[in-house]
C-alpha positions as CSV (number, residue, x, y, z in Angstrom):
1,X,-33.6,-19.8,15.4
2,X,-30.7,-22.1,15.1
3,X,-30.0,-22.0,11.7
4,X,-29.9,-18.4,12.0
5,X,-26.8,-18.1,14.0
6,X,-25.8,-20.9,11.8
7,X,-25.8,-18.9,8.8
8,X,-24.4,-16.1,11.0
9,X,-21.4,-18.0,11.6
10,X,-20.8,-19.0,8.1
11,X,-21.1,-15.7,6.8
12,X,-18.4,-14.0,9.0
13,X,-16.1,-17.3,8.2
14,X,-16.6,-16.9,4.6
15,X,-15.9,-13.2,5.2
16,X,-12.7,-13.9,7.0
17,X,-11.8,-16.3,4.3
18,X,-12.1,-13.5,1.9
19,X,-10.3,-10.8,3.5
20,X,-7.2,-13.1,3.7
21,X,-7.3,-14.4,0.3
22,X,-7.5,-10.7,-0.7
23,X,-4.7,-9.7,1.7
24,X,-2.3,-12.6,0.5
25,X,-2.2,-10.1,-3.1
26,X,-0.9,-7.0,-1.4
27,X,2.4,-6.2,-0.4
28,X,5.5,-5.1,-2.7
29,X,5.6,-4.4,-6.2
30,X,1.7,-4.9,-6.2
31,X,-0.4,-1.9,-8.7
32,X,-3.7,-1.1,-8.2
33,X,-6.1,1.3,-9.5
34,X,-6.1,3.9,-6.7
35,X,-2.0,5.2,-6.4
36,X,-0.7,8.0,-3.8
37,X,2.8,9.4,-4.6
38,X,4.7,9.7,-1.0
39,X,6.4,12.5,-2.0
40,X,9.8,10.2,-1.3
41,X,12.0,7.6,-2.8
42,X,11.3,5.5,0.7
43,X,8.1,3.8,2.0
44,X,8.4,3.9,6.2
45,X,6.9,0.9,8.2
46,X,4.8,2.8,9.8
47,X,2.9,3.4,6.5
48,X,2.7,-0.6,5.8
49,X,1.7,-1.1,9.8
50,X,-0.7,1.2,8.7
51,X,-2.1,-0.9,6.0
52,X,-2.0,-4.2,6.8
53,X,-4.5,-3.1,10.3
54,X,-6.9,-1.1,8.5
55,X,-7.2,-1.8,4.5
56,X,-10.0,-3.7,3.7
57,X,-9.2,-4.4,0.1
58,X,-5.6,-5.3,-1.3
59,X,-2.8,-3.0,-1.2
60,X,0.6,-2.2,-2.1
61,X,3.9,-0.5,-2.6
62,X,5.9,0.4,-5.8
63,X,8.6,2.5,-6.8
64,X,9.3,4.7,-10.2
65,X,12.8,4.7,-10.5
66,X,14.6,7.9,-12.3
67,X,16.7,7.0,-15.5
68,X,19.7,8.4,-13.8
69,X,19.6,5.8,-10.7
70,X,20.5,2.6,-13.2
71,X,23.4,2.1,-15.5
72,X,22.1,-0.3,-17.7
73,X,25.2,-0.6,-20.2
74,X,27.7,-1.7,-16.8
75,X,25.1,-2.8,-14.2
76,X,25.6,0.1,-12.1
77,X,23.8,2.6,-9.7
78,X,24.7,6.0,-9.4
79,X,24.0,6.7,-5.5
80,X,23.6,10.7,-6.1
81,X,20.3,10.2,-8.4
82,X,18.3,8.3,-5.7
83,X,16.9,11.1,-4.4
84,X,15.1,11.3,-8.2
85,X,13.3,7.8,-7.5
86,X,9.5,7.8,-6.5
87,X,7.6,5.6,-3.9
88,X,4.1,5.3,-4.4
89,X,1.2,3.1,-2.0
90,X,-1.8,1.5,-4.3
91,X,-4.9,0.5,-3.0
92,X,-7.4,-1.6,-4.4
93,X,-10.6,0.1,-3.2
94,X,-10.8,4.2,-3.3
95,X,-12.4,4.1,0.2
96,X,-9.0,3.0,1.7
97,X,-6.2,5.0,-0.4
98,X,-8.9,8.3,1.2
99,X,-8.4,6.8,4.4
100,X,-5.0,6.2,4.2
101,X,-4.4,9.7,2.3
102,X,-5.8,11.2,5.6
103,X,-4.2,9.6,8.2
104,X,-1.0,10.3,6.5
105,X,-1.9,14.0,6.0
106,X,-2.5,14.3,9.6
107,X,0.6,12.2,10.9
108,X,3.1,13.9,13.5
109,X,6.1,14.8,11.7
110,X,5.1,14.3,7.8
111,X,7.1,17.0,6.2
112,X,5.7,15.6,2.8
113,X,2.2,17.8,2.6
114,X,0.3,18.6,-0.4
């Protein structure tokens, strides 16, 4: 019986391992399979809160940013073409980006809905 709840023990310590080996990937500028376009050129931290207490899998945030935004002959940034830029979340597993796709959808205040 005691090397039951041995084995127990070491399963949900490797587990924990896991999960934070797999969380130390996520974060900004990380791509995964599963994308969702925010509808915005910002991410909010509500939206990362979001993530770091329920994804199980690796996540992230990236931006597409509109040719207009960066000068690239003087190093510059035209402030009126921001608006144009895209912010996108990634998820690593399909199960989390639905998750997260719904509790978004049903947020207080999202004025972004599909």
């Amino acid at each position: 019986m005691r090397y039951c709840y041995r084995e127990k023990i070491t399963m949900e310590v490797r587990k924990t391992i896991e999960m934070k080996k797999r969380r130390k990937k996520s974060g900004y500028l990380q791509r995964f399979r599963h994308d969702i376009d925010l509808n915005s050129y910002g991410v909010d931290g509500d939206l990362i809160e979001w993530c770091k207490r329920h994804s199980q899998g690796s996540w992230g945030w990236w931006f597409w940013t509109h040719s207009d935004w960066h000068n690239w002959a003087y190093d510059t940034y035209d402030e009126r073409a921001y608006g144009k830029n895209r912010a996108y979340m990634s998820f690593q597993f399909k199960r989390d980006a639905l998750r997260f796709w719904f509790w978004w959808q049903s947020k207080e205040g999202h004025e972004n809905k599909r």
